[in-house]
Structures are given as C-alpha cells and as structure tokens.
C-alpha positions, 0 to 999 in steps of 0.5 A, spaced: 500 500 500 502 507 497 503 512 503 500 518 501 503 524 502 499 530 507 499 536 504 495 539 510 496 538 517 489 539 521 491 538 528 497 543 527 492 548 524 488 547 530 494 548 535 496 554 531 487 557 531 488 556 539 495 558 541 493 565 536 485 566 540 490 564 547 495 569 547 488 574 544 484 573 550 488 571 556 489 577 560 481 579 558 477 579 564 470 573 564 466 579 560 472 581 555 471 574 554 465 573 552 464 580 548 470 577 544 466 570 543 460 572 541 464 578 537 468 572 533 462 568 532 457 573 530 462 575 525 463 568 523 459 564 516 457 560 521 454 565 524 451 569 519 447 562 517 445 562 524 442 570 524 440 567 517 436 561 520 433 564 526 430 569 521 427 565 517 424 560 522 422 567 526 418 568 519 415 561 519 412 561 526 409 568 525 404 564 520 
C-alpha cells in the first residue's frame, strides 16, 4: 500500500487557531471574554447562517 503524502496538517492548524485566540484573550477579564466570543462568532459564516436561520424560522412561526 502507497503512503500518501499530507499536504495539510489539521491538528497543527488547530494548535496554531488556539495558541493565536490564547495569547488574544488571556489577560481579558470573564466579560472581555465573552464580548470577544460572541464578537468572533457573530462575525463568523457560521454565524451569519445562524442570524440567517433564526430569521427565517422567526418568519415561519409568525404564520
């Protein structure tokens, strides 16, 4: 059997993702936590797709 070759290295990418929100967020107090996590995820695409479902699901309830 061939061994493939990896391009990409996804447990290094997520250690590189943590240390980066780590050394962002360390001195922030528990709300300068939480402001910035909700900041990071509201700006995100996966957050938009939120706003964007509970919109509509707001609109079909109103029915």
């Amino acid at each position: 059997m061939k061994k493939k070759v990896k391009n990409f290295d996804c447990i290094e990418m997520k250690r590189h993702i943590q240390e980066e929100i780590y050394e962002e967020t360390r001195n922030m107090s528990r709300e300068e936590y939480l402001t910035y996590i909700k900041k990071q995820v509201d700006e995100s695409y996966f957050g938009q797709l939120l706003k964007k479902h509970a919109i509509l699901y707001s609109c079909d309830k109103n029915k």
